[in-house]
N, C-alpha and C positions, 0 to 999 in steps of 0.2 A: 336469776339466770342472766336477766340483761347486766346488771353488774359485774361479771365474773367475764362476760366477751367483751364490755366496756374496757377492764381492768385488761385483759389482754389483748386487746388491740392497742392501747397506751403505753402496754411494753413493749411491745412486739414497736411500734413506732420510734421509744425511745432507743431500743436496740440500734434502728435501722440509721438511727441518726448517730449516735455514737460512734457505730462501725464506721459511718461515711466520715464523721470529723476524725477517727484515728485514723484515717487513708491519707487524711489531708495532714497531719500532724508526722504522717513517715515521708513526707514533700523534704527534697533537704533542702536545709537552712545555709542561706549564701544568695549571693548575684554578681553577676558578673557586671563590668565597668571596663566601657572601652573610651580612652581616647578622643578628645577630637580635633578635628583639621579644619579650619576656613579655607579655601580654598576651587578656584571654579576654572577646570582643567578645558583643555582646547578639547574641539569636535576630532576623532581619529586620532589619539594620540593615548599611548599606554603609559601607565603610571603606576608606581608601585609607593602604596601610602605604609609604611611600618608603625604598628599603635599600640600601644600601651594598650594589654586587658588585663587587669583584676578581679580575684574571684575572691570573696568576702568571708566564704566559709571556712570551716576549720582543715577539712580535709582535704589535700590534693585531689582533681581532676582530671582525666583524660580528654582530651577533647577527639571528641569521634566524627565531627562535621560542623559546618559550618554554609548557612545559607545566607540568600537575600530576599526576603520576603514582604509581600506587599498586603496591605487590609487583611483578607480571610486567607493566611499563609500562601496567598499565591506565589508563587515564585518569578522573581524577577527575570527577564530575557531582554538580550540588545533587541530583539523584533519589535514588543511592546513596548521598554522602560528604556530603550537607550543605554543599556548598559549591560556589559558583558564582565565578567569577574571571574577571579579562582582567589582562593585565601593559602596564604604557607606559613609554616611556623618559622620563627625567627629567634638568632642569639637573643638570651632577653640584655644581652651587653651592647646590642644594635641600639644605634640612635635613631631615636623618632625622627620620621618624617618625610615628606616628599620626594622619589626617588624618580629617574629616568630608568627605562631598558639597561643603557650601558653601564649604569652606577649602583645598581642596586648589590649587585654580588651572591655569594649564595645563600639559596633559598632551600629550606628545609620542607619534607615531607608531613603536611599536616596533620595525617593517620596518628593516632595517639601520641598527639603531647601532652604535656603534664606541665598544668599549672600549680605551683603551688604559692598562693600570694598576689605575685605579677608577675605576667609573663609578657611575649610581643607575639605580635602576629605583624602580616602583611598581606594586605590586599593591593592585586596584581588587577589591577583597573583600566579597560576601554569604554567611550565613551562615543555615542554621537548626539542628539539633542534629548536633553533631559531638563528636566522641569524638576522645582523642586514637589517634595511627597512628602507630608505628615503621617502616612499612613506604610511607609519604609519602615524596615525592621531586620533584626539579625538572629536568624532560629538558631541555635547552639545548641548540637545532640551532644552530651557529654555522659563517664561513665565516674559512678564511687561505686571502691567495693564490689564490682561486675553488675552493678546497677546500670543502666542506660536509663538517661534523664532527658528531657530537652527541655531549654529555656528560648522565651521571644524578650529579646534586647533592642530597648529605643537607642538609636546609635543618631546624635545632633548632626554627623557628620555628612550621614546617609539620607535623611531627610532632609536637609538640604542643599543638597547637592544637585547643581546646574552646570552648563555648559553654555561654553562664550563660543560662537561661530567665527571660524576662522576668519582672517580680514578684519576683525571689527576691534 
């Protein structure tokens, strides 16, 4: 008798574990890759950085959002982190990089864009004392297939990223 609830408990375990690893095995296969910028903007001053992102995988993505997130997904606020953001999609024929208010031109609706390969973004950035953060990060809710996915992206850019005080 103990044998035969031994034996089914050993299945019933391998079951549970198998189930769990084929959850993890329908994870899609891809990652994103953004860009990065050296760069260490004035205190009060909006800047619009345009970046190359890459998604690795086979299939086109929507991208459904886009956050700034700190340690345990907290979300970034100018209150705490000194820094205030929005992100918009961009021509992926726009040239990378550093933009002011008046030079940037237009900026595209970031509600489902479609990456497929590379595409650009733009983060539309104020800033007042920041410090850099290893612990920065970029959540991307994206869809395949009417899938809703999200991934957390190490972004070099974002991490460290500081501010030089005016005057100096």
């Amino acid at each position: 008798m103990n044998r035969t609830i031994g034996f089914f408990l050993s299945s019933l375990i391998c079951l549970l574990v198998l189930v769990g690893c084929s959850d993890k095995e329908e994870d899609v296969a891809g990652e994103f890759l953004l860009g990065n910028f050296g760069f260490t903007p004035n205190e009060n001053e909006t800047y619009h950085i345009v970046v190359p992102i890459e998604w690795t995988g086979k299939e086109p993505v929507n991208i459904v959002s886009l956050e700034l997130i700190k340690g345990e997904e907290e979300p970034i606020t100018l209150e705490e982190d000194g820094i205030s953001y929005e992100f918009f999609g961009a021509d992926p024929l726009k040239t990378t990089g550093i933009y002011g208010d008046s030079d940037i031109g237009d900026l595209t609706n970031l509600k489902n864009l479609v990456i497929d390969g590379e595409g650009k973004l733009v983060l539309k950035l104020k800033t007042s004392k920041v410090q850099a953060d290893n612990e920065r990060r970029v959540k991307i809710k994206f869809s395949i297939n009417s899938k809703e996915i999200e991934k957390i992206v190490k972004w070099k850019t974002l991490e460290q990223l500081t501010t030089k005080q005016q005057g100096n």
